[in-house]
C-alpha positions in Angstrom: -23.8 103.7 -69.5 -26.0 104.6 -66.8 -29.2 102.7 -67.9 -27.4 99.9 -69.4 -25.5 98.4 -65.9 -29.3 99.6 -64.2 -30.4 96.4 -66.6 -27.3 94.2 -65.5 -28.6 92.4 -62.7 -32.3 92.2 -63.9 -30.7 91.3 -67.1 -28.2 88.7 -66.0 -30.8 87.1 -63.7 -32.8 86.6 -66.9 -30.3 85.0 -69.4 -29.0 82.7 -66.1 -32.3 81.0 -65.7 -33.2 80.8 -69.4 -33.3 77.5 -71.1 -30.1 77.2 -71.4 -30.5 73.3 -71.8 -31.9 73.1 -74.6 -28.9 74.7 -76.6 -27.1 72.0 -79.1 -26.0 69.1 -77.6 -22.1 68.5 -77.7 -21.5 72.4 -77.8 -18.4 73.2 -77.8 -17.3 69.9 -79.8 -13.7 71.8 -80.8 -11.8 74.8 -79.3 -13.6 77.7 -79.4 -12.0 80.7 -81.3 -12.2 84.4 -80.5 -11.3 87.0 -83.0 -10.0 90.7 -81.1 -9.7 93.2 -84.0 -7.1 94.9 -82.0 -3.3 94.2 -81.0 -2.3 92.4 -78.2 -2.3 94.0 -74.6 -5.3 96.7 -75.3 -8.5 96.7 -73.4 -10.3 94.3 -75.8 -7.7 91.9 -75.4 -7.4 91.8 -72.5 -10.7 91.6 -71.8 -11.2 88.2 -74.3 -8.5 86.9 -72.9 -9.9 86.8 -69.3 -13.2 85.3 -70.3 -11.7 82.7 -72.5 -9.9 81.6 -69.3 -13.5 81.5 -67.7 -15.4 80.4 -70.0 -13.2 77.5 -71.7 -13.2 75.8 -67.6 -17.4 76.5 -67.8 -17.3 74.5 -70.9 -14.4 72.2 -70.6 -13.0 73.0 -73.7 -10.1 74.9 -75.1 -11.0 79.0 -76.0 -8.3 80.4 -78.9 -7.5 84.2 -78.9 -6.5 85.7 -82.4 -5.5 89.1 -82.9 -6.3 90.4 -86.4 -6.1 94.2 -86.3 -6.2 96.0 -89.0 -9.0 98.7 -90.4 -10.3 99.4 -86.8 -12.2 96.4 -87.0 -12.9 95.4 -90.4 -10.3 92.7 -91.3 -11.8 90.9 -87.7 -15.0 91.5 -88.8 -15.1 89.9 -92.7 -12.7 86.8 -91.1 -15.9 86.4 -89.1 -18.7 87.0 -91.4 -17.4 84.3 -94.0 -16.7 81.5 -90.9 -19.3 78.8 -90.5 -22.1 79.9 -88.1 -21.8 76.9 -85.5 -20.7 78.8 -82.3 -16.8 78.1 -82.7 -15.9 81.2 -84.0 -16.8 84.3 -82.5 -15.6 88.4 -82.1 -15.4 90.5 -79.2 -15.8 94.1 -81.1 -16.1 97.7 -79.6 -18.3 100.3 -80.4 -16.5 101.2 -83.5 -18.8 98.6 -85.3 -21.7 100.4 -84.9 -19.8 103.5 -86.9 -17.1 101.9 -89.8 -20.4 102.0 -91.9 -19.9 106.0 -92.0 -16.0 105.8 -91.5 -15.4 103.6 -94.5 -16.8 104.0 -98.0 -17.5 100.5 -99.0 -17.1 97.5 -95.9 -16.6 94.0 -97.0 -20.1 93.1 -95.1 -23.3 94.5 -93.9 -22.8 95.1 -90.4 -26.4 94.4 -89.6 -27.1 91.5 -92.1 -23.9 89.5 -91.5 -23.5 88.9 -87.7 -25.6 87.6 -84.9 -25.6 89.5 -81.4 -25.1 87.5 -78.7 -24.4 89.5 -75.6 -22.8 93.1 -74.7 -20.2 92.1 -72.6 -18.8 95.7 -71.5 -18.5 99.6 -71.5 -16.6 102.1 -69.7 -16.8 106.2 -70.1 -14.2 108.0 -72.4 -12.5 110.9 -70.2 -11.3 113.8 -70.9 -7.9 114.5 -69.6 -5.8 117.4 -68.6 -2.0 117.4 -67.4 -1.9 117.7 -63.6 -0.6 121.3 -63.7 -3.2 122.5 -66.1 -4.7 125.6 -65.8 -8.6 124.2 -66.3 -9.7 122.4 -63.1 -13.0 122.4 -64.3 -15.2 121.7 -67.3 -16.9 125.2 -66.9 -13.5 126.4 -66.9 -11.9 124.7 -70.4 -15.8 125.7 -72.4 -15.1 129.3 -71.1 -12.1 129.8 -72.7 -12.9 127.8 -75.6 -15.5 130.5 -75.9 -13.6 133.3 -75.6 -10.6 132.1 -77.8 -12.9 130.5 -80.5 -10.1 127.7 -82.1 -7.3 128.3 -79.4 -7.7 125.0 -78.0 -6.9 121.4 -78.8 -7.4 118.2 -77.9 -6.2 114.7 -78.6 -7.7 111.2 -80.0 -6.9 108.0 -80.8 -8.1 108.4 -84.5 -10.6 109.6 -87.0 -13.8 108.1 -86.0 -12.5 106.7 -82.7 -14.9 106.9 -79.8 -12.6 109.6 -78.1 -13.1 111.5 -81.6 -16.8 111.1 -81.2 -17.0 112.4 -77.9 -15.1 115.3 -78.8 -17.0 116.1 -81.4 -20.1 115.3 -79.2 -18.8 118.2 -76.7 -18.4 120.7 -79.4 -21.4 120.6 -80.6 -23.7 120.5 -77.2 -21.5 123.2 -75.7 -21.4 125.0 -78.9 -17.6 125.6 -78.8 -14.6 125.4 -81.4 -12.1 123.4 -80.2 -9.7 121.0 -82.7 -9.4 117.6 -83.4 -6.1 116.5 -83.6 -6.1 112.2 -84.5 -2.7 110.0 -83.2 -2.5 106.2 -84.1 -4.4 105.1 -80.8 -4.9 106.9 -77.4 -1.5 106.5 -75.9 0.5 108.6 -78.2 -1.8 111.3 -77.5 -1.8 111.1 -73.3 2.1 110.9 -74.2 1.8 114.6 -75.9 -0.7 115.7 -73.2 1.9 115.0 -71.1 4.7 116.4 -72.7 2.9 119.7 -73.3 1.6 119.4 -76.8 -1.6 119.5 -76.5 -3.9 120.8 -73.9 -6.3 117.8 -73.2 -7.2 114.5 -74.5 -10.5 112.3 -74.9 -8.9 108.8 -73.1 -10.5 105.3 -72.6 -11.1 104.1 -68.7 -8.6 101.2 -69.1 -5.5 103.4 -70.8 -6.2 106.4 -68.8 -6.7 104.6 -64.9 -2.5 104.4 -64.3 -1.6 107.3 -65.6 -4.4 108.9 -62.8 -3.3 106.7 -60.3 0.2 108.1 -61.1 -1.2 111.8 -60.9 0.2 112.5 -64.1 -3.1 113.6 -65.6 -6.4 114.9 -63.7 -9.9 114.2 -65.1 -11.9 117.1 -65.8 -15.5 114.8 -66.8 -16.2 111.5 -67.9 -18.6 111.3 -70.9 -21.8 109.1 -69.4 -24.5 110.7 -67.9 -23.4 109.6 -64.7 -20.7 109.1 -62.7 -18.6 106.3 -62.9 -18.0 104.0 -60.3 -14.5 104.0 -60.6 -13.9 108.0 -60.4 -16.6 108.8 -57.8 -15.4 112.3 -57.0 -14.9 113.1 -61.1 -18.0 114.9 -62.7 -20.1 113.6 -65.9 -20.1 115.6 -68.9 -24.0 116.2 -67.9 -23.1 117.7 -64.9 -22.0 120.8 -67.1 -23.0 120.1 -70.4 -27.1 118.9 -70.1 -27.6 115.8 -72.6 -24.2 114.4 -72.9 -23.9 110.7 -72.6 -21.4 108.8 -74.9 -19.1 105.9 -73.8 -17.6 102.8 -75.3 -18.7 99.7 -75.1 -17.8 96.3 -76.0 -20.0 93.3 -77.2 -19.8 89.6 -78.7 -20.8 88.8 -82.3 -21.2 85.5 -83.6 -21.6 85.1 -88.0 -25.0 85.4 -89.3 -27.5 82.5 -89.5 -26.4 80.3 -85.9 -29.1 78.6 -84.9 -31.4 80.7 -81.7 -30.4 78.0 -79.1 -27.3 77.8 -79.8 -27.3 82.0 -79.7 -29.1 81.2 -76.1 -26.4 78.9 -74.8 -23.6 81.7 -75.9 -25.5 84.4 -74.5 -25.9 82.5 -70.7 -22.3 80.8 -70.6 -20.8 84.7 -71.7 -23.0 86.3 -68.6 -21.8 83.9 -66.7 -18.6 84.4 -67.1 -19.4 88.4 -66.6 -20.4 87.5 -63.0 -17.6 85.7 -61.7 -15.0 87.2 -59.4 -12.1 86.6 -61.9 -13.9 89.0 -64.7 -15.4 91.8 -62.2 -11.6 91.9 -60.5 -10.2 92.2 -64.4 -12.8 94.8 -65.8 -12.3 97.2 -62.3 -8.5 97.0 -63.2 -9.8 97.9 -66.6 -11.9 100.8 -65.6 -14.9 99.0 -66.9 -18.1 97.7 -65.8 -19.9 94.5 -66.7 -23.2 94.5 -68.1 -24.4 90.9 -70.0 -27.3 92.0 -72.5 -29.5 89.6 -74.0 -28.8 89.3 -77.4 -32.0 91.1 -78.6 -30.6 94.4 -76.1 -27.5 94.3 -77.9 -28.7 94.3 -81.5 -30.9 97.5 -80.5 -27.4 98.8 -79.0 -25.7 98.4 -82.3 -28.5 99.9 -83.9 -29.3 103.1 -81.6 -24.8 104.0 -82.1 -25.6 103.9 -85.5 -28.1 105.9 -85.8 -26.4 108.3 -82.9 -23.5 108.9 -84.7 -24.2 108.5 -88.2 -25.3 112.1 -88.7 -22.2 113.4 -86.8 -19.7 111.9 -88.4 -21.3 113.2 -91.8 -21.4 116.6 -90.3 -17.7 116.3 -89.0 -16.7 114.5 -92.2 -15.0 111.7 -90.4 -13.2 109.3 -93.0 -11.4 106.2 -91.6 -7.2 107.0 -91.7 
């Protein structure tokens, strides 16, 4: 995450002062819709919901949230690819996109092919979590016992293929140490048996793990960037212990395939925009998130660099899609 917010401001300054005028007249002519491939309430939601609300006043026209989950991503995703490419009908998606070419056997698009990037709106670190009484208070401390007790540790993820599953299965292979994957339907269930004793730790998002550390339910042994994030100051990175670790997730706005560049240019300013204003920066720090606002050229190298990341570690694992 590191180098990407490093980019934010040069990148922001540069999508601000482009041409935006010369983007379609009349744009938006109708409400604008936003597909979230997630239930109500999550981080992704959340997070489209706050810069429909900033946007939609930029524009003077109404923005429409629709939740379709379903298929971590896919149903979304194939409601979007067949819409008309005109700017009305957009995605916010996470970094699962990048990887439900590996997860699923056959996807009712070509994630590459059937989309336009317009802008990567978002990431935040995955952390791994321990109860507040647990015996690790380190890192160092969890990878030595895993080492010693080959497969006597656990820890929890939101799902097969998940980001938290990815950076779990990042960890065990950099650090060379056999710990188990056990998937729960999304990453609350699993801080709930973290907490109840179940399982030792858990691989959390920033915006579902930040009350329950506020609460001092849990402690954070590492977040997975390769730096610290701004929001945990005093908690190490993964690099810090384990040298080349970065993973984190990230989320970014997709428009269908074929809309016309301008159009792409006026989506990408208005959107970074909207990143920059006190409203979304208040919202993303509650989220545990920080803004970044690619061009839509960064972001399509983005999607391409996570699949080709994790492509050949999800093989290895033999991740399948639950």
């Amino acid at each position: 995450m590191g180098k990407w917010l490093g980019m934010c401001a040069v990148v922001a300054a540069a999508v601000l002062t482009s041409g935006a005028a010369s983007a379609q007249s009349g744009f938006p002519s109708k409400p604008v819709h936003i597909y979230v491939p997630y239930s109500a309430g999550g981080a992704v939601d959340i997070l489209a919901r706050t810069l429909g609300e900033v946007v939609s006043k930029q524009w003077g026209q109404g923005v429409v949230i629709e939740n379709r989950p379903g298929a971590g991503g896919v149903v979304a995703s194939q409601a979007l690819a067949g819409s008309a490419p005109d700017g009305h009908t957009l995605i916010v998606v996470a970094s699962g996109h990048a990887t439900n070419p590996f997860l699923y056997e056959k996807l009712p698009y070509d994630t590459f092919k059937d989309f336009t990037p317009i802008t990567l709106l978002a990431s935040s670190p995955n952390i791994l979590l321990v109860k507040a009484d647990s015996p690790f208070k380190t890192l160092a401390d969890m990878i030595a016992q895993a080492r010693a007790k080959p497969g006597s540790l656990a820890f929890g993820h939101a799902g097969n293929g998940t980001s938290t599953h990815l950076a779990g299965e990042l960890l065990k292979g950099l650090a060379k140490i056999d710990i188990n994957a056990i998937p729960y339907k999304g990453g609350v269930p699993a801080i709930n048996d973290l907490l109840g004793g179940q399982i030792p730790m858990s691989f959390n998002n920033g915006p579902e793990s930040v009350g329950q550390l506020q609460a001092g339910a849990v402690r954070a042994l590492a977040v997975t960037t390769a730096s610290r994030a701004s929001f945990l100051p005093d908690v190490p990175s993964m690099a810090e212990t384990v040298p080349g670790y970065d993973t984190e997730v990230w989320w970014g706005l997709l428009g269908p395939a074929g809309m016309p560049a301008d159009l792409v240019e006026k989506l990408a300013h208005d959107f970074v925009a909207a990143l920059n204003t006190d409203q979304m920066k208040a919202r993303l720090t509650k989220l545990g998130a920080s803004p970044i606002g690619s061009t839509p050229q960064q972001f399509d190298q983005k999607i391409h660099a996570d699949y080709e990341k994790w492509g050949p570690i999800i093989k290895a694992a033999g991740m399948k899609a639950e």
